[in-house]
N, C-alpha and C positions, 0 to 999 in steps of 0.2 A: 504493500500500500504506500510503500514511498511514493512515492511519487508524488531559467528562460532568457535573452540577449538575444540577437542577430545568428541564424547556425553558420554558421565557423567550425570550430573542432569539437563541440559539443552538442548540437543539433539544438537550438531551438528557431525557433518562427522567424524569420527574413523581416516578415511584414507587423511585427509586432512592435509597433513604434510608439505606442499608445497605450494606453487603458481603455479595456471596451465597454464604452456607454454602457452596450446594450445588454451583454451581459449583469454587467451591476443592475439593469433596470431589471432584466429576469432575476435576480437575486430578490429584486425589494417587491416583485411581484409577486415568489414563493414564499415572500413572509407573510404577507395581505392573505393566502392563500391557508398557508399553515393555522392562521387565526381563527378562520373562519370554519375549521376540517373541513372532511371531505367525503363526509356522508359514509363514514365508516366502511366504505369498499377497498378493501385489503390496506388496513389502514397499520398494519403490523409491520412492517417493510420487510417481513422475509417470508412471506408464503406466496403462491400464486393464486391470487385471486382476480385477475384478469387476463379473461382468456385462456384460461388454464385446458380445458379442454381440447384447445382447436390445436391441431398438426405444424409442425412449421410450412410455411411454401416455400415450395423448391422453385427459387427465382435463381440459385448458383450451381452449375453443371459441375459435379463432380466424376472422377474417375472409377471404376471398378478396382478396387484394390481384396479384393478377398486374397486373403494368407499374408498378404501385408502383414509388418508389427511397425507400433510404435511407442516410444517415450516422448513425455513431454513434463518438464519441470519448472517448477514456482513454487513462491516461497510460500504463495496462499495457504491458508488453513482452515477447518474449522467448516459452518458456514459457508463461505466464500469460496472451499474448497470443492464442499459437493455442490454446490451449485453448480461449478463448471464442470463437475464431472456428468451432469446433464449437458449440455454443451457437447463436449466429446463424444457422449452416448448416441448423440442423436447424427454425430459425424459417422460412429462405427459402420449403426445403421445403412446411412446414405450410401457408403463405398465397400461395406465388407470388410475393412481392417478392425484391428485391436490396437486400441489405445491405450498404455498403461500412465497413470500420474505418478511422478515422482517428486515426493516432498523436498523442495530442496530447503537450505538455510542461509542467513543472512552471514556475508554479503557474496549475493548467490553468486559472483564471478568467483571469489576462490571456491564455492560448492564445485561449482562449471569447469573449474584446474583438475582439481581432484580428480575428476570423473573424468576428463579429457586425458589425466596422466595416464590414468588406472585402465584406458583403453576401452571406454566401456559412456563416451558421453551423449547425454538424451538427442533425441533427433530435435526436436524444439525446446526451446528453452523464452520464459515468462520472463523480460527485462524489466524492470519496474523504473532503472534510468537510463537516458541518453547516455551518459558518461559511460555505463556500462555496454549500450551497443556499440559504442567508440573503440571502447577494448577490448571486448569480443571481436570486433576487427581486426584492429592494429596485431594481435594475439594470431590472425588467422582462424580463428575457428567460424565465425559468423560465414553464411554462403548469401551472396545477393539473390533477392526474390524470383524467381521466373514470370514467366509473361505474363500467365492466368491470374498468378496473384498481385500483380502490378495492378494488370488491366482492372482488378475487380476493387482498387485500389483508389483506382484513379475516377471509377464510378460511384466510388461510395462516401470518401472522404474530400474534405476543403484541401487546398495546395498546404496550409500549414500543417495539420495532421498528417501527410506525405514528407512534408519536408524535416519534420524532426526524427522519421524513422530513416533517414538517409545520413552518410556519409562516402564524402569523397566524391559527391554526387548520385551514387549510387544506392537504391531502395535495398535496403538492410531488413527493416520493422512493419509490422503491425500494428498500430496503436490500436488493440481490441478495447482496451479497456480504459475509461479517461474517469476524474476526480476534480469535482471542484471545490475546493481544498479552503475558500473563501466565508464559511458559515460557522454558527454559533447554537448547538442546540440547547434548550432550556426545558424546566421541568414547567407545565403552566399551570401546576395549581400551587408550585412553592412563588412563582412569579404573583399570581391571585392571593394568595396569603399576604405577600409583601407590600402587596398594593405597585407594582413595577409595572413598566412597561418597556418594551422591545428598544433598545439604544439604538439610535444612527450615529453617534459617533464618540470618540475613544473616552470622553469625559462624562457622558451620559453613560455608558458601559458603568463608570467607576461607582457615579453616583446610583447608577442600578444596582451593583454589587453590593453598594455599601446598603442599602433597603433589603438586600437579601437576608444578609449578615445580623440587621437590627430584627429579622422577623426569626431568628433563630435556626437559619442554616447556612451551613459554609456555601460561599457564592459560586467558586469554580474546582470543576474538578481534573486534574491535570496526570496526563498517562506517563510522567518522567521515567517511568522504566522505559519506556522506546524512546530513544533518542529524535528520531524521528519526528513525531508530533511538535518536540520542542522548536525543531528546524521549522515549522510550519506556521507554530506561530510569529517566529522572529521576521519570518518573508510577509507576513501581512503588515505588521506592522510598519518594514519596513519598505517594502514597495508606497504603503500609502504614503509614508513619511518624507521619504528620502525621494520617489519618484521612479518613474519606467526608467530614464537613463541610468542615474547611481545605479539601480536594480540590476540592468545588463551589466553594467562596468565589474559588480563588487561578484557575479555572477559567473564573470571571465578573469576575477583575480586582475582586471586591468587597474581597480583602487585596492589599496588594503583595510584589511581586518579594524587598522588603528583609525583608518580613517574618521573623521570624528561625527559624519553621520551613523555610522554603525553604531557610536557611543551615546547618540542619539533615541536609536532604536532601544538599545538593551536598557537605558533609564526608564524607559517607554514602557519596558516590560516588567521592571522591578517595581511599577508602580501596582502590579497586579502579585507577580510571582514572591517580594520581597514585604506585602503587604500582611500582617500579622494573621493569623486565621481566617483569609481571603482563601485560601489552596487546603480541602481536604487533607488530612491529614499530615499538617504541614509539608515543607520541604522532603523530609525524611520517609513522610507515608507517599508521595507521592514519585519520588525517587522507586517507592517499591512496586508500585500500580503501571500496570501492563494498559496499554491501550482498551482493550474489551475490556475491561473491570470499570477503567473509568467513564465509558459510557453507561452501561450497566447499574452503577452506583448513583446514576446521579435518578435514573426513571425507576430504582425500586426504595422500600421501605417507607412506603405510605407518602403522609405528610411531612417527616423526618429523613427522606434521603441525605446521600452525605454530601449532597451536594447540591445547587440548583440550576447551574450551567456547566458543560462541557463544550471546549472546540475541538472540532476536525470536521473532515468531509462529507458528501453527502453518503459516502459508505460506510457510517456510522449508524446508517438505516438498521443493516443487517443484527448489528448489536443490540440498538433497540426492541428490533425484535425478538430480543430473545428475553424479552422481559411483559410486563402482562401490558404495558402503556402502549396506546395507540398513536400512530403518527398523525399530526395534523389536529388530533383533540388534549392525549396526554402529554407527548411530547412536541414543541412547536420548534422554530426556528428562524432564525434572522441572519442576514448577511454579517461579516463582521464588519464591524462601525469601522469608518472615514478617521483616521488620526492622522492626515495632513491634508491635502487637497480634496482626493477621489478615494470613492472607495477601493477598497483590492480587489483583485479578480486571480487568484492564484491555482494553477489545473497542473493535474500529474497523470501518471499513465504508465500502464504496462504496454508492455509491447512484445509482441512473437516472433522469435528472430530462428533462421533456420540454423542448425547447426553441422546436420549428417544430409547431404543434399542429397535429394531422392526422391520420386516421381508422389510418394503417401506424403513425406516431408512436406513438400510444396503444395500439394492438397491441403494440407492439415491446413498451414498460410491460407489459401485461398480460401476458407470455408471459415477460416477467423475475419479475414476481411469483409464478408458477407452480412449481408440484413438479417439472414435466414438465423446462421449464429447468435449476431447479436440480439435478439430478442427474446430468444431462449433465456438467456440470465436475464434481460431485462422485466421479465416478468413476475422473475420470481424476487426482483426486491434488493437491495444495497450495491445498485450495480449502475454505473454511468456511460453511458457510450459514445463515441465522438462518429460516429459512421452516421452521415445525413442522410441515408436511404432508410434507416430505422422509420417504423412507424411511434411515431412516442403513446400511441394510445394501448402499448401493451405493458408501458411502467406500471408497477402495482399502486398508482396514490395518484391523488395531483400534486403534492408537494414536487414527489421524485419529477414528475411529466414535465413539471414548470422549468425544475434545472436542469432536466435534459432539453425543450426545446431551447433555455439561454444558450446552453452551452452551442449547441448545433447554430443557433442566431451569431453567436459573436463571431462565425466562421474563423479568421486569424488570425483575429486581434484580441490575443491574452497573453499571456506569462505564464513560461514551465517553471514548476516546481525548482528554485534557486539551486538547492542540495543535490539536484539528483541530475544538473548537469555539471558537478563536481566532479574530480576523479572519485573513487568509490573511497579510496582512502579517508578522503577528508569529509565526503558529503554523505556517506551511504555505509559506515561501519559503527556497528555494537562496539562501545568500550574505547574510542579513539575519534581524532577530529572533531570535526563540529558537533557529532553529537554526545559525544564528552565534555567538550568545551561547553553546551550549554548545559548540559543535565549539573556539572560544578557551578555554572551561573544562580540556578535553578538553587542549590544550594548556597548559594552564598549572593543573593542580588546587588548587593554592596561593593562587589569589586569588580566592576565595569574595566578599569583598565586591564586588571589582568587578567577577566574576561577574552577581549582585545587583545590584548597580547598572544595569548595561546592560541586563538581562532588565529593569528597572522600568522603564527613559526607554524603552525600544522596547514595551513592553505602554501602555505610558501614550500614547503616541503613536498606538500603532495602536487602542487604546478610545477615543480620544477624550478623555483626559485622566485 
């Protein structure tokens, strides 16, 4: 679920020069939306209750592969997991091969070394960043797409979705799977207790929080055992802050770490993360807290959850659903607030990159590139799609339908996830780089510069200097 500047050596969007109005205005649209529910039709975000019944249509020609095999690995788990292993199932189906999933681990490219040394690596492999199709090239193992899954490629996605699964010019990725990474969700009867209402922007946030807090529950709930998340927040804030340019520059390592926008940002952050009994289980509990728990926690125990807001993406559905709250009535949502000019609009993505090039291999690509695939997940819930041939009226809610048509609207003009077109070193590893350097932040919000310092020697190291 990890998961932007100019693509250069790290793939993001040419044309991404901007912040997309329209996007943000789909954000403030699925808040209005969330408000109001949504007539309690699959309002769970993880079961299929739209359209569940009907077959996928075969709009994408597939090959006869019977006695075929394949692997194909991602870090997904859980939920998320089987989901796509319906996905695959219905791929079996179509062509006659076997697909096996292979669990892989973070950071899946040294998973991908292992299994490359050991003579023995999956036919496709689930990139979740740029950086990583990068070196899965540069590495030699990635094989560029063939025709069919070009072609089916070039019918289903915007030029920018095309252009960050590319390097060297060459189509490398799939972006099957996209995130908008931009949202805020809240508990809405500890919000009704509080007497709060939905912030538009970074001081309304604070002053909501602190109404949280006075009605007697901790305001945010933060998943500091994944590094990751914390990266996610530090990008909104400081995309809004700092701006689309600094955003590309500090994204290509072309500013540093010290720079004093950056310094900017993490004060920004320590008004929330450094704020006494604002974070679950302090610093310390929340250092401990995995992503799913901190969603989780914040939509169960009544009117006493241990929390009344959680951030991250709109894949945060599938967690909620695992808990009795319905999307759109129990659990609502809001963009995250404006703390400089525009609001953020910040998106991530997996991507299917071929590894064992081979006529199932390239199949498999082409049928990830497809509407037929993606609607398969998308029905069943915490799942976001960037393929504009999708029909969105088979997301399970209208929350999810609103952020997937933004998403499909802003065509491409957004920003990729900052970390994940890092080298994997600094942007994309458990226990080191940036998400070391913030998860110490996280514990210690007071020490902004040597914060900054550390994110510089560890970016500078892992660029190259």
């Amino acid at each position: 679920m990890r998961t932007s500047s100019t693509i250069r050596t790290r793939g993001t969007v040419k044309r991404a020069t901007r912040m997309s109005a329209v996007l943000a205005a789909g954000a403030l649209a699925l808040s209005l939306t969330a408000c109001g529910g949504d007539d309690d039709k699959g309002s769970d975000g993880g079961g299929d209750k739209s359209g569940g019944d009907k077959q996928p249509a075969a709009s994408v020609t597939l090959p006869k592969l019977d006695g075929e095999s394949l692997e194909v690995a991602a870090v997904w788990t859980g939920t998320e997991q089987k989901n796509f292993k319906q996905v695959l199932a219905e791929f079996e189906k179509r062509t006659g091969a076997k697909v096996t999933f292979v669990p892989a681990q973070d950071p899946i490219i040294n998973f991908l070394g292992s299994k490359i040394a050991g003579g023995a690596p999956p036919d496709v492999a689930m990139l979740p960043q740029p950086g990583a199709i990068k070196q899965a090239v540069d590495k030699g193992w990635a094989k560029p797409l063939g025709a069919e899954a070009t072609k089916e490629l070039g019918e289903n996605y915007s030029p920018g979705w095309q252009d960050i699964g590319k390097v060297g010019g060459k189509q490398y990725g799939v972006y099957y799977k996209a995130a908008n990474k931009s949202l805020i969700w809240y508990n809405a009867k500890v919000f009704e207790n509080a007497g709060a209402a939905e912030p538009k922007t970074w001081d309304e946030l604070l002053d909501t929080a602190q109404m949280v807090y006075d009605s007697g529950v901790t305001p945010f709930s933060v998943g500091g055992a994944d590094g990751w998340t914390l990266t996610d927040w530090f990008e909104n804030v400081y995309l809004s802050q700092a701006g689309p340019e600094k955003y590309d520059q500090l994204a290509k390592h072309e500013i540093k770490w010290t720079d004093p926008s950056v310094k900017e940002a993490l004060t920004t952050l320590a008004e929330i993360w450094g704020k006494k009994d604002f974070v679950a289980g302090g610093a310390s509990g929340a250092l401990q807290t995995e992503f799913p728990a901190s969603v989780t926690q914040t939509f169960t125990g009544g009117d006493q959850p241990k929390a009344g807001m959680v951030y991250e993406g709109d894949f945060a559905q599938v967690n909620i659903g695992e808990t009795k709250a319905k999307i759109g009535t129990d659990a609502k949502v809001f963009p995250f607030p404006t703390v400089g000019d525009t609001a953020p609009v910040v998106s991530g993505g997996d991507a299917a990159v071929v590894l064992e090039d081979s006529k199932a291999a390239q199949a498999l690509a082409t049928w990830l590139a497809s509407p037929d695939a993606a609607a398969i997940q998308a029905k069943l819930g915490g799942f976001l799609s960037p393929n504009k041939s999708i029909d969105s009226s088979v997301y399970p809610n209208e929350v999810q339908k609103k952020i997937a048509d933004a998403l499909i609207a802003a065509g491409d003009d957004f920003r990729f996830d900052m970390s994940d077109q890092a080298p994997q070193a600094f942007g994309g590893t458990p226990g080191k780089g940036e998400w070391k350097a913030l998860q110490d932040f996280l514990k210690n919000p007071k020490d902004v510069a040597g914060a900054q310092a550390k994110l510089e020697a560890d970016a500078a190291a892992a660029y190259g200097g």
